[in-house]
C-alpha positions in Angstrom: 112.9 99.4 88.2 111.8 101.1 91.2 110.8 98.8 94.3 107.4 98.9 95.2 106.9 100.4 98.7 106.2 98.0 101.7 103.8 98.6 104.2 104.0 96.7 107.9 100.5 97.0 110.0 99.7 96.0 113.0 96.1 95.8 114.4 95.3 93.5 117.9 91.3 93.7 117.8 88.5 93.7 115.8 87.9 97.4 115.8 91.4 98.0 114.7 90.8 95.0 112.0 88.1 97.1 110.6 89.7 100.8 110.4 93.0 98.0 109.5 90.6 96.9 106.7 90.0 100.2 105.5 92.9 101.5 105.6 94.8 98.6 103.6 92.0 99.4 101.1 92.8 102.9 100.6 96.6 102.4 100.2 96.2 99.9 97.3 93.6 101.8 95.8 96.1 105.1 95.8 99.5 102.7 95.3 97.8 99.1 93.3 101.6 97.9 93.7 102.3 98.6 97.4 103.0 95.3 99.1 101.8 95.3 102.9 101.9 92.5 105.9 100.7 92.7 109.2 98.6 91.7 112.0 95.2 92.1 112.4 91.6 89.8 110.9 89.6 88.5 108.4 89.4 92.2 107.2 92.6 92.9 106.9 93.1 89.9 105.3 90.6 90.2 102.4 91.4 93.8 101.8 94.9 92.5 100.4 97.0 92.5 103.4 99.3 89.3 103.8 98.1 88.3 107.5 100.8 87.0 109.6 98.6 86.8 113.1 94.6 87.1 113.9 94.2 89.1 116.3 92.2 86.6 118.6 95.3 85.1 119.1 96.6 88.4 120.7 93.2 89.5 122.3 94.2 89.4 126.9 91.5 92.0 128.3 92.1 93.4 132.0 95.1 94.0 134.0 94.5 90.4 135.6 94.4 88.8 132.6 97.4 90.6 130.9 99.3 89.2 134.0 98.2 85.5 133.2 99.3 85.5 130.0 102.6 87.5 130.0 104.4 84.3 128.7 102.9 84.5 125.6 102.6 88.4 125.2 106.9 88.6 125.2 106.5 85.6 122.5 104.7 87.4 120.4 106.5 90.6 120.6 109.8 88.4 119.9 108.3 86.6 116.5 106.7 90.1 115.7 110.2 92.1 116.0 111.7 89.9 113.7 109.1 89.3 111.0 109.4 93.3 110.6 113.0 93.1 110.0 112.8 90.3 107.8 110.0 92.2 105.2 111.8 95.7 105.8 109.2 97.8 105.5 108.9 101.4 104.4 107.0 102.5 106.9 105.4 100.9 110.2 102.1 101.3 110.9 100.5 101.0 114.5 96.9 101.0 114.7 95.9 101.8 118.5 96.5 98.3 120.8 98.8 100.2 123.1 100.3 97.9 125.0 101.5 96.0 121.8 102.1 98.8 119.8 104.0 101.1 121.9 106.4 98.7 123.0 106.8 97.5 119.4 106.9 101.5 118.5 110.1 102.2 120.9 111.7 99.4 119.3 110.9 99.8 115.7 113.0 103.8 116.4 115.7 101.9 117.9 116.1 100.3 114.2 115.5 103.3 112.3 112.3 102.3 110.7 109.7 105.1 110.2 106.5 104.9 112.4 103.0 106.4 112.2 100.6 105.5 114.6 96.8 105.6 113.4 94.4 105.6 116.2 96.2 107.1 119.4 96.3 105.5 122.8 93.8 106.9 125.1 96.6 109.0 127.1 94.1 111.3 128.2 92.4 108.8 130.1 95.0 107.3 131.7 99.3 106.7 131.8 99.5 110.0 130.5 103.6 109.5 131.3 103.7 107.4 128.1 103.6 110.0 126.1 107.1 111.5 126.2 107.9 108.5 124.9 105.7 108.3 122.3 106.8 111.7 121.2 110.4 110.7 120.6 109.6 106.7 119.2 106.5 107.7 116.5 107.1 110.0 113.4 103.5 111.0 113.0 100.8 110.8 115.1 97.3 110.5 113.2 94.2 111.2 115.5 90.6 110.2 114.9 89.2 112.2 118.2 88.2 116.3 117.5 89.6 116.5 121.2 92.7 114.7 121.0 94.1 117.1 118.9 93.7 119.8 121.6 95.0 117.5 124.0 98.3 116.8 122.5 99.2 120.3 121.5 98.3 122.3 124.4 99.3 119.8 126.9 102.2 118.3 125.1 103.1 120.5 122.7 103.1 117.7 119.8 101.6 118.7 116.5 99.2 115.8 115.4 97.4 115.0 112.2 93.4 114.8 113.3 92.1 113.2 109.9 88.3 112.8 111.1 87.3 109.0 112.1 86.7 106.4 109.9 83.8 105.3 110.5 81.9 108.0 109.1 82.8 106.1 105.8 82.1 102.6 106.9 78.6 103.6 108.5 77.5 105.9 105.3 78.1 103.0 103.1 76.3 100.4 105.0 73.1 102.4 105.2 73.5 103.0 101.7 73.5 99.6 100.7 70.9 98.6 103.3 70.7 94.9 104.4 69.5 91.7 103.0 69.3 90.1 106.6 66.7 87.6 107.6 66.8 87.4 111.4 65.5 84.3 112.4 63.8 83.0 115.8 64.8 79.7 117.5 62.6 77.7 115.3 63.8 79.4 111.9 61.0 81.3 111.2 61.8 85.0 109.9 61.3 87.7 112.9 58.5 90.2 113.1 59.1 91.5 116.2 61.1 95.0 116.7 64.4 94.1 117.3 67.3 94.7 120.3 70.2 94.6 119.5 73.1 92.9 122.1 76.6 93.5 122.0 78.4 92.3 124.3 82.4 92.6 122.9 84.6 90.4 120.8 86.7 88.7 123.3 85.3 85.6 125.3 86.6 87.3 128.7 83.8 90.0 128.7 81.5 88.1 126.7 81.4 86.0 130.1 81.2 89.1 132.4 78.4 91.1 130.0 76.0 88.6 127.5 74.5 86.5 131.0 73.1 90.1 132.2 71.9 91.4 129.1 69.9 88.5 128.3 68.5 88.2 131.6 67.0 91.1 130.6 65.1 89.6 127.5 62.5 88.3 129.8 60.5 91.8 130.6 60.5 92.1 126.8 58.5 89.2 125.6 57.0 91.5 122.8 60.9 92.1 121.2 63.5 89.8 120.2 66.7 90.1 121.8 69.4 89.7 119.1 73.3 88.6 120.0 75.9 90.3 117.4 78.4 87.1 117.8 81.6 88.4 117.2 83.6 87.0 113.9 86.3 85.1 115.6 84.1 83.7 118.7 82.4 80.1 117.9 78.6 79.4 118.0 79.4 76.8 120.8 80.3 79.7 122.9 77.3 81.7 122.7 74.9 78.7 122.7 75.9 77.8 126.1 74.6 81.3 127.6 71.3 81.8 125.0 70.3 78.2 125.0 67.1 78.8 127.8 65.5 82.3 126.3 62.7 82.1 124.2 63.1 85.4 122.5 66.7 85.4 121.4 68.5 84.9 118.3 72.4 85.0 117.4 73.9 86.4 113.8 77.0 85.5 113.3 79.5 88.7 111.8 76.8 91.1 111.0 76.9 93.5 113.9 75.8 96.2 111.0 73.3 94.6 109.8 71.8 94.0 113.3 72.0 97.8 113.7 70.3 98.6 111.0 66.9 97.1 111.9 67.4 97.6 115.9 64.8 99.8 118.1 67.4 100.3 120.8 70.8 98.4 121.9 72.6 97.2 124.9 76.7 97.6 124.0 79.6 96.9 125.7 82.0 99.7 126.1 84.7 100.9 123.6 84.1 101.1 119.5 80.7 99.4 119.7 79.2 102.2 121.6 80.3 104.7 118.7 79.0 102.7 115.9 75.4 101.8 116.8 75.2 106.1 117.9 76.0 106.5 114.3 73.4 104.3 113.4 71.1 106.6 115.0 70.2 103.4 117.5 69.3 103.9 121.3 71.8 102.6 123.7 72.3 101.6 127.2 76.3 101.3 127.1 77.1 97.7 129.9 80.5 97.5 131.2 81.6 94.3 134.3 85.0 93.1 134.2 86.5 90.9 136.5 86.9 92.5 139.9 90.3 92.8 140.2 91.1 94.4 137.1 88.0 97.0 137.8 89.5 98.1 141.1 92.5 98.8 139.3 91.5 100.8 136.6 89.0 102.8 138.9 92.6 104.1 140.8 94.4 105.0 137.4 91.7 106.2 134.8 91.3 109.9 134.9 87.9 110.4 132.9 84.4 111.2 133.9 83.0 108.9 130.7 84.2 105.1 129.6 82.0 105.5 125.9 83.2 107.5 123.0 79.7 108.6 122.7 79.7 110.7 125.9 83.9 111.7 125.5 83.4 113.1 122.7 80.2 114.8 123.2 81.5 115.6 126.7 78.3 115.0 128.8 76.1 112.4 129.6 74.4 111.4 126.2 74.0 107.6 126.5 73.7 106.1 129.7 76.4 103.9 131.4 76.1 101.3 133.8 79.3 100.0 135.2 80.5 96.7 137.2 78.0 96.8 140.0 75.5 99.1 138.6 74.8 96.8 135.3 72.4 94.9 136.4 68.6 93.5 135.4 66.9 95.7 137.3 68.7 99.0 136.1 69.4 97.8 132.2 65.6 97.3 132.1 64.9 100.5 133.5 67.2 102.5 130.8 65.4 100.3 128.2 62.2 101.0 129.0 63.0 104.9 129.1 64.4 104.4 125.2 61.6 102.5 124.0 58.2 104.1 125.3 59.9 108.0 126.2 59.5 109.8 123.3 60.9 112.6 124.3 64.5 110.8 125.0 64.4 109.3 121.5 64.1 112.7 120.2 66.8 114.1 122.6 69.0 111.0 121.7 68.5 111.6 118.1 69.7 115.3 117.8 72.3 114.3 120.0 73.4 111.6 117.6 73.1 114.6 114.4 75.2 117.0 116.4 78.0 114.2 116.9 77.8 112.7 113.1 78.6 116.2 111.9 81.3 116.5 114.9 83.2 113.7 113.6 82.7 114.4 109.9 83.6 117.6 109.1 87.5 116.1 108.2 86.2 113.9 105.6 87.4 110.4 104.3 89.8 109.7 107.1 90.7 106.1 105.7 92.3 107.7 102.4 93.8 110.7 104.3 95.5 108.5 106.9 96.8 106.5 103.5 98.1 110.0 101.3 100.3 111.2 104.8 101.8 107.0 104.9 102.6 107.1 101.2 104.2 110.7 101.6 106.2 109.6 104.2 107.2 106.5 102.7 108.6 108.7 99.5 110.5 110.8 101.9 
């Protein structure tokens, strides 16, 4: 009888937990027998992927903080290397988390083992160098960015797979299904007010930095209620030490989609976040502050104009972002104001938002075409 093919993932955030999620869910749905271990979340997890380590275990934000906690990076990457070898997989699969992934990448060649990675590394914004080695370590390359295909083949001459992005699927199936979500003010009674939506990240390091601002901001909004998307793996404690003083502020716990779906406009922290709530057609102010140190930094090395997907991949100015110094009160409530009472932004925003839905749709379910080119190469 023929072994049943093995699957090794590895995910280090909760964006990569979701596509993870996905992902894990396609592969069992086109292989029911595959067997597949990783690291990533709750997701992951409950899509039928044995979990070896959440990924708030692994989650060190900023080139300051990466520095602190070098001690226990090296441990993981040790336990990591051999729990691969021990399960033999059939193929390896990286899901963005670069400085993990690309160092587990190299090594994984060095044994032999075949590797897809499934999300790149943002080269094109910065350590471009990496990628000569990323052409010899990873078998197949699968893209989620119209541009990044471009990128790698006329600057790098490397074919890639770009498979569309998968969250097309996740977003079109959660406005399908709609919400049963009762958001609730500080004395339990349902919400009537229009909501905004705050997301601030999923680590506690730029929680810190981001959710004191944005709720400082609640106050010249008495007439909405500021609502925090707590991120799954972040306690209530946490949160309730910032919100605890506003009168106008609620937390849900794990249902950053839901909160979406009923928001007027948002104020997001940079990365995945800023893609999802365009695709929910929502109004954003995209807030980035990190620590000082690790700001400076990455103002010498990163080569793009843009830090959200929205306005990379649209390539202009679409959303507007307010970094380190420049997110404060005074200028988030300025941007608000303009993308509650301007009617003519909402409109622009909104075509905006069509023209880059049907940008990063045209590929189609990218979840179960990331899954047929992992099978075929596992069968090769």
């Amino acid at each position: 009888m023929p072994q049943q093919p093995r699957y090794y993932i590895i995910a280090g955030e909760a964006s990569g937990d979701l596509h993870g999620s996905n992902l894990v869910a396609a592969l069992k749905k086109l292989q029911p027998g595959c067997i597949i271990r990783g690291w990533g979340g709750s997701r992951m997890q409950a899509a039928g992927m044995d979990l070896v380590k959440h990924y708030k275990d692994l989650a060190f934000m900023g080139f300051a903080e990466v520095v602190m906690n070098l001690k226990t990076i090296f441990r993981n990457l040790s336990f990591c290397k051999k729990d691969i070898l021990a399960f033999r997989p059939d193929v390896l699969v990286l899901i963005d988390y670069p400085g993990f992934n690309l160092r587990i990448a190299k090594w994984a060649k060095e044994q032999g083992l075949k590797v897809i990675y499934y999300i790149s590394p943002q080269v094109w914004a910065w350590k471009e160098g990496r990628v000569k080695m990323m052409k010899r370590c990873i078998d197949q390359m699968l893209v989620i960015l119209p541009f990044e295909q471009e990128y790698y083949k006329n600057k790098w001459n490397w074919e890639v797979a770009y498979i569309g992005h998968p969250l097309i699927e996740e977003i079109d199936q959660k406005k399908k299904a709609g919400t049963d979500l009762i958001i609730k003010d500080a004395n339990g009674h349902p919400v009537t007010r229009p909501v905004i939506a705050l997301l601030p990240g999923s680590r506690k390091q730029e929680i810190e930095k981001k959710l004191p601002v944005m709720l400082a901001v609640s106050k010249n909004f008495p007439d909405y209620q500021f609502v925090v998307a707590q991120a799954p793996a972040v306690e209530d404690a946490f949160y309730k030490q910032f919100t605890g003083s506003y009168p106008n502020i609620s937390t849900v716990q794990n249902r950053t989609y839901d909160i979406l779906l009923q928001a007027t406009a948002a104020l997001v922290t940079s990365g995945t976040a800023t893609l999802e709530t365009a695709l929910f057609g929502v109004p954003e102010v995209v807030c980035y502050k990190g620590s000082e140190i690790s700001y400076q930094i990455a103002k010498r090395v990163i080569s793009i104009q843009y830090i959200s997907l929205v306005n990379l991949i649209m390539n202009r100015e679409v959303v507007k972002e307010l970094i380190q110094g420049a997110m404060n009160e005074q200028n988030i409530t300025a941007e608000l104001n303009a993308l509650l009472f301007n009617e003519q932004r909402r409109l622009q925003i909104k075509n905006d938002y069509n023209q880059l839905y049907r940008l990063l749709a045209a590929e189609g379910d990218a979840s179960r075409k990331a899954a047929e080119i992992i099978i075929n190469s596992a069968a090769q």
